[in-house]
N, C-alpha and C positions, 0 to 999 in steps of 0.2 A: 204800466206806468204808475197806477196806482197803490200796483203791491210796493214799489217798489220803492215811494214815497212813504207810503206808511213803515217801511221798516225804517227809510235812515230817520225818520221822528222818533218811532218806538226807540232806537238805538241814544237819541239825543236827550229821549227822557227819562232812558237808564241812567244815564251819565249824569244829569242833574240830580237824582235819585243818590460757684460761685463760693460756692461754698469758703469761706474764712475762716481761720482759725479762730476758737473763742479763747479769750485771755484766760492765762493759766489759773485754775484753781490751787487749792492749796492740797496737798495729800490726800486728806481723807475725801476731797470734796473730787479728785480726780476718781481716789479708789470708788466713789460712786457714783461717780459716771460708766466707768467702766462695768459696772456691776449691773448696770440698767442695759448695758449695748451687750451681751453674753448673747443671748439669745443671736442668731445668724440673719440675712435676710432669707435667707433657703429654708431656714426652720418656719421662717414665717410664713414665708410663701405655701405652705405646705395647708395652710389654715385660709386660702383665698375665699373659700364660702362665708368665712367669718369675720376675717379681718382683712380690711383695704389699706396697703402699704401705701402711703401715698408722697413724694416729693412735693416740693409748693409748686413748680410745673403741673406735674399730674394732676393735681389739687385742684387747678385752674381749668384745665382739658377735662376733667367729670364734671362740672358744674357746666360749663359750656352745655355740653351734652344733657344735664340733669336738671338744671335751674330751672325752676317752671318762671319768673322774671322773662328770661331770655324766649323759654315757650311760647308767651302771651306777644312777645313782639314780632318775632316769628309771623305770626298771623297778621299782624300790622302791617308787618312788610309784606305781603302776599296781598292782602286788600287796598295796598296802596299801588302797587303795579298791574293787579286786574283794571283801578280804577284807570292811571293811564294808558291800556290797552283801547277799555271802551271810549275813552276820550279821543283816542284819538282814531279810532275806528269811527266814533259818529263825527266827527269831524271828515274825515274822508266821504262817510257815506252823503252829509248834505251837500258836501264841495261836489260829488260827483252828483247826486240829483240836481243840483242848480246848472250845471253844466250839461246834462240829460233836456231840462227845461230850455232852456238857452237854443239849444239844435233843433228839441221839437218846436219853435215859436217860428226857426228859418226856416224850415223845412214846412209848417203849416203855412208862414207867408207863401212862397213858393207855389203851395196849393192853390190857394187862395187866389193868385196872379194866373195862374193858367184857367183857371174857374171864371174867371170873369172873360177870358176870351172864347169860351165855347159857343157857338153858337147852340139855340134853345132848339130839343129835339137829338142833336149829338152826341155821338157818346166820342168817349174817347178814344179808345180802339181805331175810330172813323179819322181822329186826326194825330194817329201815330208817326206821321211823317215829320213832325214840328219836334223838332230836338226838345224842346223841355217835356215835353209830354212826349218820347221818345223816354227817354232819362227817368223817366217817371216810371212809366210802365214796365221797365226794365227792373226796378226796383219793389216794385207794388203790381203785378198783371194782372192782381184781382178787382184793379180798378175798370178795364178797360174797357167793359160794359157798362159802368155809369157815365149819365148825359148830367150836367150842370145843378141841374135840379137834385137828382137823386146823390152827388157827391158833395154839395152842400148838407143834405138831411144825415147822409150820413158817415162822411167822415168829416168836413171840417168844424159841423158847429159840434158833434161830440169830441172833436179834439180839442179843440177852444175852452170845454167843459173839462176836459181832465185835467188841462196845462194850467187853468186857475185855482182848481184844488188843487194839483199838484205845487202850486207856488204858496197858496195859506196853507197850506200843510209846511212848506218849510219855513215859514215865515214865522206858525206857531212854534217849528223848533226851536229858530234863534230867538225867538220871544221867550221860551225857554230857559235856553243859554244864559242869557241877558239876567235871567230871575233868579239864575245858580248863582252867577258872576255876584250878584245886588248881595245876597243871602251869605255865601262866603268872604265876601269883604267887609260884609258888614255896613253897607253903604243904605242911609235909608230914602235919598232920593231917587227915582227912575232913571237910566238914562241909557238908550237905547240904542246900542252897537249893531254895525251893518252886520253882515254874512261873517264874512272874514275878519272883523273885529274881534266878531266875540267868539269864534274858534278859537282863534288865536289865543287872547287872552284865558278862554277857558281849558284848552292844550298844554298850555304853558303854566297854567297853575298846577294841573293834573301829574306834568313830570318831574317841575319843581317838587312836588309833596312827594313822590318818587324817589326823588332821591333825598330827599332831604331826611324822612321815615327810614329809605337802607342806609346816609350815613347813622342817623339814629341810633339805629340797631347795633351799628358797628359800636359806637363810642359806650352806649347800655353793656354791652358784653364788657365793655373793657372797664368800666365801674364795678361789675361785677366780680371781674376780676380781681381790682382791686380790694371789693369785700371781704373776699376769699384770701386774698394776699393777708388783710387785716387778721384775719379770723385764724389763719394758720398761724403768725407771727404771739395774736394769742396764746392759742395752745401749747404754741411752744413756750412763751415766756411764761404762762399757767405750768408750766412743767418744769420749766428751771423751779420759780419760785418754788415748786412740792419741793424737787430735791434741795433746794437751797436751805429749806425749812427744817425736812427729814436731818440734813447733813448738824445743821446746829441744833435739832434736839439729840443728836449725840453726843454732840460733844459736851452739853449740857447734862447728859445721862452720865456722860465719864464724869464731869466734875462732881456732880453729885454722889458717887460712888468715891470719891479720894474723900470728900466731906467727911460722909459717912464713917467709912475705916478710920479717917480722923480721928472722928468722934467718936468712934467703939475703943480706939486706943487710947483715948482721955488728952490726946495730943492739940484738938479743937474744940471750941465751943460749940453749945447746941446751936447757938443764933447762925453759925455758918452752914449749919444741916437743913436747917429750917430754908434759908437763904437760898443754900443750892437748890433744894425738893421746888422752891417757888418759884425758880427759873426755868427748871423741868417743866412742870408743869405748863407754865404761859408755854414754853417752846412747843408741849402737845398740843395744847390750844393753836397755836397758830400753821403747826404743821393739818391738824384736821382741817382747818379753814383754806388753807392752800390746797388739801386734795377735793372738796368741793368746789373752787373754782377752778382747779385745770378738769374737773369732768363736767364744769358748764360751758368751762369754752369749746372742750371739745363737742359740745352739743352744740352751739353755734356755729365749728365747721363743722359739721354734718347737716344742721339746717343750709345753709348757703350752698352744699356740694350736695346735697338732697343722696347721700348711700342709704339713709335710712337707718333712722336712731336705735336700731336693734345691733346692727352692724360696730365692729370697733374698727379704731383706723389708729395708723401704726406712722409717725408724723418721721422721716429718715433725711430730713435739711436742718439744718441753722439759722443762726441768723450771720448775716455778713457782717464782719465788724472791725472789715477794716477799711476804712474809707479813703478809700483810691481813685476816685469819681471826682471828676473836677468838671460842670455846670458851667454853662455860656450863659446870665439871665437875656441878654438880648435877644440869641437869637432863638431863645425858649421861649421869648414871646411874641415873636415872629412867629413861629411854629403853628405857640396854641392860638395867635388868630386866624392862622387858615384851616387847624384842625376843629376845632372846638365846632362839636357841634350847636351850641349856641348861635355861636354867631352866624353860622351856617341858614339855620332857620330865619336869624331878623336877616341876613342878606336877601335870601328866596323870597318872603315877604315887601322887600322894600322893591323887587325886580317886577314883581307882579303887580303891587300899588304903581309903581311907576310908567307899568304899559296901559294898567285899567287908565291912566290920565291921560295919556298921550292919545288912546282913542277915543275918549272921551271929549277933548279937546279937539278931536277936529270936525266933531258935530256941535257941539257944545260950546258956546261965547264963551267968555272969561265973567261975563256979570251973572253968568245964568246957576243956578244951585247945581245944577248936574256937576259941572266943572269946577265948582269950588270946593264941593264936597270929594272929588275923586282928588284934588289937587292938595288938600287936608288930611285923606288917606296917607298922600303919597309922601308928605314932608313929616307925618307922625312916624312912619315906619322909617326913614332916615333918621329922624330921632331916637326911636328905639335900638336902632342898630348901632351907633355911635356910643349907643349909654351902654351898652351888650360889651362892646367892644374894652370898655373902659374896665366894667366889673370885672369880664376876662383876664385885663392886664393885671386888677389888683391883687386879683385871687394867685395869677400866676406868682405875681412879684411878693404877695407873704409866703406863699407853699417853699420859694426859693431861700429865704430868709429862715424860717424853720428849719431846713436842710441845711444850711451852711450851719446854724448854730448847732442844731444837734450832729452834725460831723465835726464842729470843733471839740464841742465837749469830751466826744469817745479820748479824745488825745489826752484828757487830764482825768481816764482813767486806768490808763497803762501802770501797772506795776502796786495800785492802791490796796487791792484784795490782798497781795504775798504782805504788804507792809500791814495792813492791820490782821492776819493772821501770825502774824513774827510779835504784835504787838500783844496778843493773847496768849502766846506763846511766854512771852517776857511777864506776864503778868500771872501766869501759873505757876510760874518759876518761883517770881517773888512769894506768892502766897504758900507754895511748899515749902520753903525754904525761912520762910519768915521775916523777909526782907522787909521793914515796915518807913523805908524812905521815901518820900511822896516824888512822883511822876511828873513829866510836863502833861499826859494825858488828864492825869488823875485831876490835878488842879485848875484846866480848863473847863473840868466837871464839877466844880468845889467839891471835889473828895479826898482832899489833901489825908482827912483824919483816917481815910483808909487804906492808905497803900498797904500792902502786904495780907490782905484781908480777901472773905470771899466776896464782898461788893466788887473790890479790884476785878477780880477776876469777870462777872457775870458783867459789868462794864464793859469790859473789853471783847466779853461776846455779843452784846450787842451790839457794840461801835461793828462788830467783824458783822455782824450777819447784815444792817443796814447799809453798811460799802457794797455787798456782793449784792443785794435788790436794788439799789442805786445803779449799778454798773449795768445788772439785767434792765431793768428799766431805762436807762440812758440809750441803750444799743437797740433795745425795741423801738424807743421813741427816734433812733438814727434810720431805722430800716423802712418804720412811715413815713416818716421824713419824706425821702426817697421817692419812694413809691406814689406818695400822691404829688410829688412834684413830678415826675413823669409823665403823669396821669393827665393832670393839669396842662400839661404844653402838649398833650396827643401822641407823648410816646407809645403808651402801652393801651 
């Protein structure tokens, strides 16, 4: 009995213890696309020691696997379902000592009632005929040679002795219990729950955190996800932008080259040579600054998909851009209040403030601090969960707002890239040809005094190259959009 007492304490004070078509480029900016995708996925593949081919799927599936984030919770979730094991294993094991004690207390009566009828001198054995002491001896024969005397010295008064340690032995576990319960809620009056109160209550906190730590885990992965979704939709737009960049300092090399010959044919002024060379130029400037941020972003996804920054990755998606997706806000926020791990947590809180009251409350008067204080727990975390709920909806209802806008915009990009390369086109024209009658482009620029000139021209290559990083940028910022508004209502 006594072992058996000390383990379900010991046990109790453990426990307290898709892919879319991209809008058309214009010629040269296809021919280099094309000239980038040569390369096969089979030739790549052939380089897997080196380089990791990766879709924004896969991208998502290695990091799963890879992210030490995900790692670290891993273990969370592992030490939050040992701890509901042992919770509720010492919960069983006092339920079942107090229930062990209960038996031996009817079973020592019992004793005790045939003991006072022995007569002195007697042993039992001698009055085996008497059905309780029949029943007895049937059970225990090794009593059968004790007389009155000799079964009080030594089995009832040292059962008497074990049954009341064995009761302050469970008594200090739920006193225990009770210490975890004060220490976890954070409650700083005493108030002291029977047996099965404070099981209860302490069981009950054990599997809430249970699960509340595995949805955790789950919505943490799908953040990460998200990261990762981020981080590739970078690299890729770090990647258009290089070509976007590469493709107009060509065409800025070409004009600079017609300048030039120009100008060795005495057919242009120097100021147009000089002009062109200075367009060149900024164009190399800004194309080397584009090839250092598509190989920082691509060190971003590799940090978040941890392949290991030695490793290259070979990025074979787009982005989506054509937006076909049509969004219910309602019942997206219906969704993300029952997904959201937020709200998740202040509900599990407000479920467990709300039982610590109710048993608190039926030991507990209503004037007494125990009761006011468990009863101020209980109506904070209803507060808390109500204001949970609120932020939820707002965060859902701008992530929706953002999405609707940046899927309207892609629409009033359709066709702008061909129109202002037609318009660079119409203005190399004029400046070959010598056409020097002012544009509607030109004089929205005040550069009336230059039509037909190489200003005309490097104008109209920048209006071209700002439309096509606009467009890129619009369709990025469609595809976050998206993604964190999914994210938001517990799709993904």
């Amino acid at each position: 009995m006594k072992s058996k007492v000390a383990t379900m304490v010991l046990a109790a004070a453990l426990f307290s213890c898709q892919t879319a078509e991209y809008p058309a480029y214009a010629k040269d900016m296809i021919n280099m696309q094309e000239s980038l995708n040569e390369e096969s996925l089979a030739d790549i593949q052939k380089k897997e020691d080196k380089v990791f081919v990766m879709s924004l799927e896969k991208a998502v599936e290695i990091a799963m696997e890879n992210n030490m984030d995900i790692k670290a919770l891993e273990v969370d979730k592992k030490s939050a379902q040992l701890q509901r094991e042992i919770a509720e294993r010492a919960e069983r094991k006092i339920r079942d000592g107090d229930k062990d004690l209960s038996d031996a207390r009817e079973q020592l009566h019992s004793i005790e009632s045939i003991a006072g009828a022995i007569p002195d001198g007697v042993t039992l054995g001698e009055l085996s005929q008497d059905k309780r002491v029949k029943q007895l001896l049937e059970e225990h024969p090794e009593l059968s040679g004790l007389d009155k005397k000799a079964l009080e010295e030594n089995v009832i008064e040292p059962a008497k002795d074990s049954i009341d340690s064995g009761s302050m032995k469970i008594d200090s576990g739920v006193q225990s219990i009770n210490d975890s319960i004060k220490d976890k809620l954070d409650i700083s009056t005493s108030a002291y729950l029977s047996m099965n109160s404070a099981t209860d209550v302490l069981t009950t906190m054990a599997q809430l955190q249970d699960e509340v730590t595995s949805a955790g885990y789950e919505v943490a992965k799908k953040k990460v996800a998200l990261l990762v979704r981020k981080n590739y939709y970078d690299a890729i737009k770090a990647q258009k932008m290089e070509m976007l960049k590469k493709v107009a300092l060509e065409r800025a090399k070409r004009q600079y080259e017609i300048a030039k010959a120009s100008y060795e044919e005495g057919m242009r002024a120097r100021d147009d040579l000089l002009l062109a060379k200075i367009q060149m130029n900024l164009f190399e400037v800004e194309f080397q600054k584009s090839q250092m941020e598509r190989k920082n972003a691509y060190t971003e996804l590799k940090k978040v998909v941890n392949t290991g920054f030695e490793n290259d990755i070979r990025l074979v998606e787009d982005f989506q851009a054509e937006p076909d997706e049509v969004m219910d806000l309602e019942s997206g926020i219906m969704q993300g209040l029952q997904k959201r791990i937020e709200i998740k947590k202040c509900a599990a809180q407000y479920v467990v403030d709300k039982m610590n009251y109710e048993m608190v409350a039926k030991g507990y008067p209503e004037n007494t601090y125990q009761n006011k204080e468990a009863k101020a727990a209980m109506e904070k975390s209803a507060v808390e969960l109500e204001k949970m709920q609120i932020e939820v909806e707002s965060e859902i209802r701008q992530s929706y707002e953002t999405f609707v806008s940046a899927r309207n915009m892609i629409s009033y990009t359709k066709g702008i890239e061909e129109d202002a390369q037609k318009a660079l086109e119409i203005a190399q024209l004029r400046y070959e040809e010598g056409y020097g009658i002012e544009s509607a482009a030109l004089k929205s620029e005040g550069l009336s005094d230059f039509a037909g000139t190489i200003v005309e021209v490097t104008s109209a290559q920048e209006r071209l190259a700002k439309v096509e990083e606009t467009v890129v940028h619009i369709i990025f910022s469609y595809n976050m959009a998206r993604d964190k508004y999914l994210t938001d209502i517990g799709t993904y």
